[in-house]
C-alpha positions as CSV (number, residue, x, y, z in Angstrom):
1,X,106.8,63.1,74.1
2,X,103.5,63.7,72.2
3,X,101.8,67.1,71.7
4,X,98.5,68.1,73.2
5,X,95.9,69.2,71.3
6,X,95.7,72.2,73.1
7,X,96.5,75.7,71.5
8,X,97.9,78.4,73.6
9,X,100.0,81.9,73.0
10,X,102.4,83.4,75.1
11,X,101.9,87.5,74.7
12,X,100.3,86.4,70.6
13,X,103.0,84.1,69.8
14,X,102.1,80.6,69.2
15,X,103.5,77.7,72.1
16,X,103.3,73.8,72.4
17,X,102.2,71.8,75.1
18,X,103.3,68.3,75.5
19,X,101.8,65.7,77.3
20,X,97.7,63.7,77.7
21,X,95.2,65.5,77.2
22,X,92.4,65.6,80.3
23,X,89.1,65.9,80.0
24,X,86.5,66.3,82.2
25,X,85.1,63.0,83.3
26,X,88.0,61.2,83.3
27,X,89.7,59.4,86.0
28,X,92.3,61.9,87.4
29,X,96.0,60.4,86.7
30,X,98.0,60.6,90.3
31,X,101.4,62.7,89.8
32,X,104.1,63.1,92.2
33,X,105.2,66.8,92.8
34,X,107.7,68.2,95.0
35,X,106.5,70.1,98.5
36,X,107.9,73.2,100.4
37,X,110.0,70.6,102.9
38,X,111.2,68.9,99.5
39,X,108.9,66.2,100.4
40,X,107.0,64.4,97.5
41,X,103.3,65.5,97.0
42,X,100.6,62.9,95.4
43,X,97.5,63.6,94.7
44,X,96.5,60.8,96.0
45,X,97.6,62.1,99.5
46,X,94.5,64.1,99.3
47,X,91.5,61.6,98.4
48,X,88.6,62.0,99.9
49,X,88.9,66.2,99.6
50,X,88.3,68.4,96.5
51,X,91.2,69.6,95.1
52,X,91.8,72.2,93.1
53,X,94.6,72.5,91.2
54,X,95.7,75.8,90.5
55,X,98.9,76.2,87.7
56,X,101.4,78.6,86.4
57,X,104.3,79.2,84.8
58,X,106.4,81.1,87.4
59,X,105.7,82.6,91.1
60,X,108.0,85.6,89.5
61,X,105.6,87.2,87.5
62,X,102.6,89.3,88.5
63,X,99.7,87.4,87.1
64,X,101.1,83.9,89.2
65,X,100.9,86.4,92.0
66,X,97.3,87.4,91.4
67,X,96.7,84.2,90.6
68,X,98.1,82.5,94.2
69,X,96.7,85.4,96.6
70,X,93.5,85.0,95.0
71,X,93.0,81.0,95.2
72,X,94.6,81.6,98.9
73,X,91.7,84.2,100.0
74,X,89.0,81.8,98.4
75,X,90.8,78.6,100.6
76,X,89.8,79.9,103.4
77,X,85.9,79.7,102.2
78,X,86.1,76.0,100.9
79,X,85.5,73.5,103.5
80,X,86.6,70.2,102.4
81,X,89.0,71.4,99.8
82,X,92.9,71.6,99.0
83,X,94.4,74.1,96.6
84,X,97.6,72.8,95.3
85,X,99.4,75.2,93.9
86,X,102.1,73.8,91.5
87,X,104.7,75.3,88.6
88,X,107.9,74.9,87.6
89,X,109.5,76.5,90.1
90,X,111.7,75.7,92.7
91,X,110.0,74.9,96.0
92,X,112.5,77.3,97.3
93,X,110.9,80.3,95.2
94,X,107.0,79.2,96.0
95,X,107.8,79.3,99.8
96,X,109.9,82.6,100.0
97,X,106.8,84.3,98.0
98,X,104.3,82.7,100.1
99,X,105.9,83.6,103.4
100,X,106.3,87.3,101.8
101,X,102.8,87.7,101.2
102,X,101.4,85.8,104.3
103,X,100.0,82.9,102.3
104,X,99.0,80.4,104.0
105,X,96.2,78.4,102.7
106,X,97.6,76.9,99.3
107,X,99.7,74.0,98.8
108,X,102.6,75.1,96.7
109,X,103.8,72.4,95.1
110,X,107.0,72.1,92.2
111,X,107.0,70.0,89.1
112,X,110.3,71.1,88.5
113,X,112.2,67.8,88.8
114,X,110.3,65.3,86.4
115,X,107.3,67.3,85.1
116,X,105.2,64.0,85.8
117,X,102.4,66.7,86.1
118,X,102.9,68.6,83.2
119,X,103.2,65.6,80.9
120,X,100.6,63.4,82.5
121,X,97.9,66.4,82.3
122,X,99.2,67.9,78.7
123,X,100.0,71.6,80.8
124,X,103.9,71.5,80.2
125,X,104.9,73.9,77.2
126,X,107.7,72.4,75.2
127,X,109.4,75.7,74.5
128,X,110.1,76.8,77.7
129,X,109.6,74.2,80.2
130,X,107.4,75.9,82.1
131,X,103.5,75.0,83.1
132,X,100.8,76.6,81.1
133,X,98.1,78.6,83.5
134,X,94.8,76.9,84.2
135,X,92.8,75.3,86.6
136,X,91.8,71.3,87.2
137,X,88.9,70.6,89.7
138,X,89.0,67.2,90.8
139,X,86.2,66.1,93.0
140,X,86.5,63.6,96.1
141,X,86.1,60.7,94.1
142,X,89.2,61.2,91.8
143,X,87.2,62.2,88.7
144,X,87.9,65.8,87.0
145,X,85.1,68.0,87.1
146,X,87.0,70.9,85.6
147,X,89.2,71.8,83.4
148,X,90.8,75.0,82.1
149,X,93.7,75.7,80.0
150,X,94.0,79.8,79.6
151,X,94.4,80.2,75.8
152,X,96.6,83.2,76.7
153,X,99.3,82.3,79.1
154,X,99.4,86.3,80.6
155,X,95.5,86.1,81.5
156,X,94.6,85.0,84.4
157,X,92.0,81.9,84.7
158,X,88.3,81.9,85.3
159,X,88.1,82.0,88.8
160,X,84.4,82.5,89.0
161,X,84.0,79.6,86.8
162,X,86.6,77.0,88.9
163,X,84.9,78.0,92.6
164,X,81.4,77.7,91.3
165,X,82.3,74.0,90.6
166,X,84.1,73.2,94.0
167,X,81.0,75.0,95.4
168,X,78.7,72.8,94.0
169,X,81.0,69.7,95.1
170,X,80.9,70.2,98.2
């Protein structure tokens, strides 16, 4: 599997992600992800919406938290809009944290089983498996309209940046 040209760190230290390279404009690839029911999730069970795609390495950790309750609260603002909510975790793992926190409006999705995400958007980091942290807009058309990989896996993404975009798509 290829390496993406992306450059990320994991607390400083240098990591690799593996896969294609996105880029805004671009047709977005259709992946096949695991749901909370173990049912498979396409993205292209959701054309004709704006989805955001909202992506982490593991529900376990405190900035994935953040991360999930805050694209839940802003679901609830967005109209036409999915947030799929996907990482490497078991589906499992994203449910029993969702029902714990009352969330209700993402999509949690796993990648777990073939990483068709990770390697078909350049997100999965070789040395752990895991999906990076960002944020991929894709607008109702199936074209990417945004597209964020955190340079730092421990910071949290630029949520001002990813809503102002599904904002102005819808």
């Amino acid at each position: 599997m290829k390496e993406t040209t992306g450059k990320i760190t994991f607390k400083g230290g240098p990591l690799t992600l593996l896969g294609d390279d996105v880029k805004v404009g671009q047709k977005a690839p259709d992946f096949t992800v695991i749901g909370a029911g173990l049912n498979p999730i396409k993205l292209s069970d959701y054309d004709g919406k704006v989805r955001v795609l909202a992506l982490y390495p593991s529900i376990d950790t405190g900035v994935c938290q953040l991360q999930n309750k805050r694209f839940n609260a802003e679901a609830a603002n967005l109209g036409d809009t999915v947030v799929l909510s996907i990482s490497c975790d078991l589906p499992f793992a994203q449910s029993r944290f969702c029902a714990a926190e009352g969330l209700d409006k993402v999509v949690t999705a796993s990648d777990h089983r073939d990483v068709e995400f990770g390697t078909k958007y350049g997100y999965l980091i070789k040395e752990l498996r895991l999906l990076t942290r960002g944020t991929i807009i894709v607008d109702k058309e199936g074209v990417i309209q945004y597209a964020e990989i955190c340079p730092e896996v421990t910071d949290e993404p630029n949520y001002d940046g990813a809503l102002e975009v599904v904002k102005e798509l819808l």
